[in-house]
N, C-alpha and C positions, 0 to 999 in steps of 0.2 A: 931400539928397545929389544933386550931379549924378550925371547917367548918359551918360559914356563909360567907354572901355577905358582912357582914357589920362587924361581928366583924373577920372571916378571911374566904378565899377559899375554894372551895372544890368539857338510857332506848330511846331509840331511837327506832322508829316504823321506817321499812322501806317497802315503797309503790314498789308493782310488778312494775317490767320496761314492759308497753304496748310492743303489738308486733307490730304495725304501727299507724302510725297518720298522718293528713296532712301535719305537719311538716318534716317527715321524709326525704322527699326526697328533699327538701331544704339543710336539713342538711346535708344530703350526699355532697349535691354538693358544700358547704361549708365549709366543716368540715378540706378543707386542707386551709381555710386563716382564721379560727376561732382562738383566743387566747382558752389556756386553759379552763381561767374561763368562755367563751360563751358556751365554750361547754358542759360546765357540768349546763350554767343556761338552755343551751339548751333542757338538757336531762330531767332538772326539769320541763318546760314547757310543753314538750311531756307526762311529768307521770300525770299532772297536768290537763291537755287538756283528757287525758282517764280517769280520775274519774268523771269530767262531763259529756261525753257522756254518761258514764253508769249512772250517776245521770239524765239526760236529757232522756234516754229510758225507768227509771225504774217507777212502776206506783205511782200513786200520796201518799197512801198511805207509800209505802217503801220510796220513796223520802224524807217521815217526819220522818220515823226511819233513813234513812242513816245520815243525816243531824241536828239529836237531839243533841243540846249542853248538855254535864253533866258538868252543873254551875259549882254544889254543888263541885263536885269530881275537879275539874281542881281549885278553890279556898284553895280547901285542898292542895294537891300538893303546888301551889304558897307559900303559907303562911308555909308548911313545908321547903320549900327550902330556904324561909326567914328567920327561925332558924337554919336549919343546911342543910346544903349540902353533899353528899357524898364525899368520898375521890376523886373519879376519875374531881373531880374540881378544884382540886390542880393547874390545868395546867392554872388555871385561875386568878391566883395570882393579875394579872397584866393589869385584866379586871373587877373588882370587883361593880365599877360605873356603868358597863354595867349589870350585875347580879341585882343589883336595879332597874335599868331600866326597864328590861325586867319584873320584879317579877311584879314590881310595875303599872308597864305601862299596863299589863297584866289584873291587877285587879282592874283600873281603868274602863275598855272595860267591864269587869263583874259586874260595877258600886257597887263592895268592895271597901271600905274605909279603911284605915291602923287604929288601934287602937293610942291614943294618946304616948305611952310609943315606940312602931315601932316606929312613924312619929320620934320622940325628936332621936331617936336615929340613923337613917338615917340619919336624918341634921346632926347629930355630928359627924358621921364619916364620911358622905361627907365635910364636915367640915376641917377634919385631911386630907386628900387627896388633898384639896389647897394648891399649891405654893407660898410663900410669892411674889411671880413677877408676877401672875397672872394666870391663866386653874389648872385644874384637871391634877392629874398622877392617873393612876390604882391603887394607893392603896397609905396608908401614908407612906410620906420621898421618893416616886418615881417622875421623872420626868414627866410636863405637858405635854399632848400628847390633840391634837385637836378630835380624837375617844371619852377618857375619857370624858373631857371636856363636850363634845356635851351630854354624857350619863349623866353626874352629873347635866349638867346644866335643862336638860329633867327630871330628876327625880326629880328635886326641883319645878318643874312647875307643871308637874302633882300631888306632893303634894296639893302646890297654896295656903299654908295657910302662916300666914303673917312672920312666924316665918323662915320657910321655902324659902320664894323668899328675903329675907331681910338678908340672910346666903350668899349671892351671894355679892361678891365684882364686883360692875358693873366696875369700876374705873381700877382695877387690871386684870381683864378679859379681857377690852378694849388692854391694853396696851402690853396682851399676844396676842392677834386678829392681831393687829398690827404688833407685830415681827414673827408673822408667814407669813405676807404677803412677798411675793415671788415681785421681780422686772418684773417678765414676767407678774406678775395680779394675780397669781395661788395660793395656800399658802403651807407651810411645814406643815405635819404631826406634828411634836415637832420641837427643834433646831436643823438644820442640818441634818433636816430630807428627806424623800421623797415629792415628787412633785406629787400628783394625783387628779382624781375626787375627790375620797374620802374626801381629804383636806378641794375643794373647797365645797363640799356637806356642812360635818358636822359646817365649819366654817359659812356657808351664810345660809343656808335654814336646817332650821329654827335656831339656834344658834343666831347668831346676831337680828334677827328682834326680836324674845322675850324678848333680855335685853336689844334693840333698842341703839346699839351699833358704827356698822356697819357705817357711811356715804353711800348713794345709789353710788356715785361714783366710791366707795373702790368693793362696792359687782357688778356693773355694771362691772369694769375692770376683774373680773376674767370672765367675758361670754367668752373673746377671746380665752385665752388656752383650756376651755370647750367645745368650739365650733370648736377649730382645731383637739383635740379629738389625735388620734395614731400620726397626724401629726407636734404636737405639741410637740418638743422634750421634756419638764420637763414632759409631762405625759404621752410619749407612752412607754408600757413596755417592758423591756430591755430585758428579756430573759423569757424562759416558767414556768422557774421554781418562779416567781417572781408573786404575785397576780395582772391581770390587774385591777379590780378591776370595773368589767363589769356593773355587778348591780346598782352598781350609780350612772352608767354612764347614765342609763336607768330613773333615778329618775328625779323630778320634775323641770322642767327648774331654773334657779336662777334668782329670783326676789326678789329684797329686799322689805321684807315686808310679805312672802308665810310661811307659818309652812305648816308642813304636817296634 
């Protein structure tokens, strides 16, 4: 199996766990009606909240070393993982739009440009990853999946060159958007999929308003199950072991017409 993002799949820091923060005792007193995944964004917040204090106490000087971007080095990386990825990536077969995304969306922020031979080949293997019926699968000849989808459609924009947004079948996308929508307002993951934020996130904000898709209507109707939230049976989760899918539940209200 080669190992890129584009032509196939394929080192984690982890931060000490603070020993109290204000959060703490919240989350004690919470922790027995938090779903799984609160409690682990919990636990990130808590480690998140003590690198500021200690950035906020330390003196102005050290604040400008704790805090120094190395561009150069996080550029290298990016652009090495855009040719080849290590093995332990493998498990990512089926995320591969997403690996673009992130490379590319990454070095966007670093205001790096892709060279013209990347870009050409980016489009073309997002390209292969289209459904003749409309969305992106993880990778070519898999099913569209509204995750993918949201990733390939974002890394064609972050492109933004004409070759690039003009690879988007707006027509065929529309007509996937559409069969994802759910009768409760909500949308499926893929066919027959799951019922979550996630859905409604990737498909409305920002997805639709960038290939201006969407009717306000269509993306207005899903605020209801968003908004009933655990109480809403297609999207509260069914057991612990099942992602609730917390995080985006926390993201940006749905407004047709909002990117992030």
């Amino acid at each position: 199996m080669d190992s890129s993002p584009i032509d196939s799949p394929s080192s984690s820091s982890t931060l000490s766990s603070p020993t109290s923060s204000p959060h703490s005792a919240a989350h004690d007193n919470q922790s027995r009606t938090l779903t799984l995944s609160q409690l682990e964004q919990c636990k990130v917040e808590e480690r998140v909240f003590e690198i500021y204090r200690i950035l906020s106490d330390a003196p102005a000087h050290t604040q400008t070393l704790m805090v120094e971007l190395w561009r150069d080095k996080h550029i290298e990386f990016l652009t090495r993982g855009f040719n080849q990825l290590g093995p332990s990536y493998h498990v990512l077969d089926a995320n591969r739009p997403w690996l673009c995304y992130w490379i590319l969306h990454s070095r966007a922020l670093l205001s790096e440009s892709l060279d013209t031979e990347l870009e050409n080949n980016t489009i073309d293997f997002l390209s292969r990853c289209k459904d003749k019926n409309g969305g992106y699968g993880g990778g070519p000849g898999q099913l569209p999946h509204l995750a993918t989808t949201y990733a390939a459609v974002n890394t064609l924009v972050t492109l933004g060159s004409d070759a690039a947004l003009l690879s988007i079948n707006r027509e065929e996308l529309h007509s996937f958007l559409l069969r994802m929508k759910d009768s409760c307002g909500a949308f499926r993951m893929h066919t027959a999929g799951e019922i979550d934020v996630r859905a409604c996130y990737t498909a409305i904000s920002p997805l639709s308003p960038l290939v201006k898709l969407l009717p306000p209507n269509l993306a207005d109707a899903a605020r209801q199950p968003v908004a009933r939230g655990p109480r809403c049976s297609p999207l509260r989760n069914p057991s612990p072991a099942r992602k609730g899918q917390v995080a985006l539940s926390r993201a940006t209200p749905i407004s047709h017409g909002t990117s992030p």
